[in-house]
N, C-alpha and C positions, 0 to 999 in steps of 0.2 A: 072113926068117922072124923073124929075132930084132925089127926093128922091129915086126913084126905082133905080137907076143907081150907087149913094152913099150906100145906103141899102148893093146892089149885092155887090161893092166895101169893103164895111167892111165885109160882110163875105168871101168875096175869101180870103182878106190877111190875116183873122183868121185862114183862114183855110191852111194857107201858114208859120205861125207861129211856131216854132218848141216846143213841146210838150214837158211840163214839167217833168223833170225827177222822176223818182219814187226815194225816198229815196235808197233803196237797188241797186238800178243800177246805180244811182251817188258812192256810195261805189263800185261797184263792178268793174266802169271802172276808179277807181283812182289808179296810177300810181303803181306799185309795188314796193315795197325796192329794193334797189338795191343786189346783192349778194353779201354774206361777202366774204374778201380776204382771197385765199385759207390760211393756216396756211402754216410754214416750212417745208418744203421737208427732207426724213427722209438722205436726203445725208445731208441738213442743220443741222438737228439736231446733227447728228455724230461731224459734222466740232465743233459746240456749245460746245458738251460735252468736247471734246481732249482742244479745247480752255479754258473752264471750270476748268480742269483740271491743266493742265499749267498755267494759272494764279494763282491759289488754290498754287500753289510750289510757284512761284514766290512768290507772297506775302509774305507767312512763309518763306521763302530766305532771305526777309528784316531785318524779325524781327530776325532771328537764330532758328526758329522754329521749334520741329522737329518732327510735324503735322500742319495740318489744319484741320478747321471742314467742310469745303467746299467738302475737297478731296472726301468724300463717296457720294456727289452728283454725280459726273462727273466718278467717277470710282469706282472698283472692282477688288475683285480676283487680280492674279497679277501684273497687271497695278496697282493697290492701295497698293500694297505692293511697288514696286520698287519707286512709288513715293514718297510715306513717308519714306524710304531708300535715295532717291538722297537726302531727307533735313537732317535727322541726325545731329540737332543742326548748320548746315553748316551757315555762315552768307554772305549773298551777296548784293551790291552794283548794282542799275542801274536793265535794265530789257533786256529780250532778244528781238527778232524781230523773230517773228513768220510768219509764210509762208504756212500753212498745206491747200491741195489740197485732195481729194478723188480720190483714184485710183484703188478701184473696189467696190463693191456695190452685194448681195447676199441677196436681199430681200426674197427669197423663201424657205432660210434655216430656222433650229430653234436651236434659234432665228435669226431672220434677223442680216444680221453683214457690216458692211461696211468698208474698210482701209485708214485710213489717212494718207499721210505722210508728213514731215516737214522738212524740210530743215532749221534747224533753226540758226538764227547768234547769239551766245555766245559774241559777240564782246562787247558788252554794259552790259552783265551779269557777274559782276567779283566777284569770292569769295574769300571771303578773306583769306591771306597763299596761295592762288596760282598767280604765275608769269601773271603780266596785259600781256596781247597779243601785239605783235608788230600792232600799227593800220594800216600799208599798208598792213598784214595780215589776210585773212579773218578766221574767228575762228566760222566754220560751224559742224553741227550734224546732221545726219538723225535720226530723228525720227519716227519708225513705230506702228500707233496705232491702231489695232481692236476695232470698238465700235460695242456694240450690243444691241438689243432692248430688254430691260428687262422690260416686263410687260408695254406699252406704255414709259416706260423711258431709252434712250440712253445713253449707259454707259462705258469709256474705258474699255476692257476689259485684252487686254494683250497691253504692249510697248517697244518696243524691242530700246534700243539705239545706233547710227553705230558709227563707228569710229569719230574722227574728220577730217574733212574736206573731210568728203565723198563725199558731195556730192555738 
């Protein structure tokens, strides 16, 4: 009896044992990748470009440059003219402080276009032959820049420069 009773005992918890998995359903219930992070937002990409851009000057500012090769990444058309015009051999000291914000976004035209603007501080950006700024003055520019989607690539398109200390 006692074997009968050991016997039933090994098959019940056989049969209580969880069932090996098939090759293809061990695959099929392992974990999925996780999802890649979205890429940059095309208000991201605009800010990229105008920043892009302005650095491209800065730079050749350093050297009295009067291009960059960068410039035709980041811009076009008249924003790529007026900025290899602000360099015109111009030689500068120090860099500016950049502040540029998106303040409207027109994804459904063609091309999509977005506007930067920049409040930018000239204080640290001095060139040379013009008068250094009083430093308890602040020595600001509004900068406005359209960038637009040119074929998957964000591009300034026009840049318009305000007064100083417009803004």
């Amino acid at each position: 009896m006692r074997r009968v009773v050991c016997a039933a005992l090994v098959v019940a918890l056989a049969g209580c044992a969880a069932p090996e998995a098939e090759p293809e359903q061990a695959e099929a219930s392992a974990p999925l990748a996780a999802p890649s992070a979205p890429g940059p937002s095309p208000e991201e990409k605009a800010v990229n470009a105008y920043l892009g851009m302005m650095g491209a000057v800065v730079e050749a500012s350093l050297d009295g440059a009067e291009d960059h090769p960068d410039l035709e990444l980041y811009a076009r058309g008249q924003a790529l003219e007026l900025a290899t015009g602000m360099l015109d051999g111009a030689k500068a000291m120090g860099e500016p402080v950049l502040r540029p914000e998106v303040t409207d976004t027109d994804l459904e035209a063609d091309p999509a276009s977005i506007m930067v603007e920049d409040c930018m501080d000239n204080t640290e950006w001095v060139i040379e032959g013009f008068e250094e700024m009083d430093p308890e003055e602040r020595n600001t520019r509004l900068f406005q820049a359209t960038v637009t989607d040119q074929q998957g690539k964000w591009k300034v398109d026009e840049l318009w420069l305000g007064e100083f200390d417009e803004c």
